[in-house]
N, C-alpha and C positions, 0 to 999 in steps of 0.2 A: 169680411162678410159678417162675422160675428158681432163690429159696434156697428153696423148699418142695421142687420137685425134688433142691437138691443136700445139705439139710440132712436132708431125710424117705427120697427113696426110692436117693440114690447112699451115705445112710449108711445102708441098711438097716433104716432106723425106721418108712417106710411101706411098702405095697407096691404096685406100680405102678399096679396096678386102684385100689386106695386114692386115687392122687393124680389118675387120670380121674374119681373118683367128687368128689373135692373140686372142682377146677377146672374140671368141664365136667357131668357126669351131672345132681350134685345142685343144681347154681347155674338150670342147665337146668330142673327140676321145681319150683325154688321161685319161680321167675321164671312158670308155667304154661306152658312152651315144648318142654317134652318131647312127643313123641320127632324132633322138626321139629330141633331142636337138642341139643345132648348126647349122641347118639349115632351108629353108622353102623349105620345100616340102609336098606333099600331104601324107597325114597321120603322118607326124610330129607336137611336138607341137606349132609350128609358132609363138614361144614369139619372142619380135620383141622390140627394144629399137627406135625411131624415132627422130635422130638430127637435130638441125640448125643448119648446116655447120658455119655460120656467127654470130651467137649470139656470141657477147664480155660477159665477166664473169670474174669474181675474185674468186678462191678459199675463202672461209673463213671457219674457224670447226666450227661455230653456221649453216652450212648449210649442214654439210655432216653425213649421218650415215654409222656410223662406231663407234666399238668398243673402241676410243680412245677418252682422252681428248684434244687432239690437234694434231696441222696438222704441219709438217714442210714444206710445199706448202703455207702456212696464205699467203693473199694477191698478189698471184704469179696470173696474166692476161693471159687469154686464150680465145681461139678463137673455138666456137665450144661447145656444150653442149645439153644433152639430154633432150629431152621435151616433150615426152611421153614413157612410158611402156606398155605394153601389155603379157600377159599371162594367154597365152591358151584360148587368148578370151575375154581377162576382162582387161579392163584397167584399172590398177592398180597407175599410176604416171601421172602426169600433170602439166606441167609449174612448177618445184620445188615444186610440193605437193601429197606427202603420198594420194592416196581417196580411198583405200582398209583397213579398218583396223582390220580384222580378216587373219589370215595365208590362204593362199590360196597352200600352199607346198603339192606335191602329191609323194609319195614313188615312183622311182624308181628302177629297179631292172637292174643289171648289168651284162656281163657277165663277164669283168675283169678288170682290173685299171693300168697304164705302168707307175706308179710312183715310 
């Protein structure tokens, strides 16, 4: 998310509705999870990722979780990065740090999947 942020919408190629609608709206509706997820609205879960448009960043894999030993992004400069998490209430991330460390995942139930 981070070079789709700093490549699409800090270089003016997407626009920012654009980059909610890729990483959260439409991932949300094709998964059947809309409007419980992908959006804020009242009676949704209002997880909420909070960027600086402006914080400079460097990729590195000592800094990302994810399943892999390395990144072919290592050292690639981007403009833009997430600096809080929030789910369903609980802020879960901060300034590049994990401060939930039990699973906070809650079963949903769907009524179908367009995949």
């Amino acid at each position: 998310m981070p070079i789709l942020f700093s490549e699409g919408v800090s270089k003016n190629r997407i626009s920012l509705e654009r980059f909610v609608e890729l990483t959260s709206t439409n991932p949300a509706k094709m998964y059947g999870l809309y409007p419980q997820k992908g959006s804020i609205k009242v009676g949704s879960d209002a997880d909420i990722t909070i960027w600086d448009p402006n914080k400079k960043n460097k990729i590195q894999q000592i800094n990302l979780s994810h399943g892999s030993d390395y990144t072919p992004y290592e050292g690639l400069d981007i403009t833009g990065w997430p600096i809080q998490t929030w789910l369903r209430g609980n802020k879960i991330y901060d300034q590049n740090e994990f401060i939930v460390n039990k699973n906070l995942g809650k079963y949903i139930s769907r009524d179908f999947c367009m995949l």
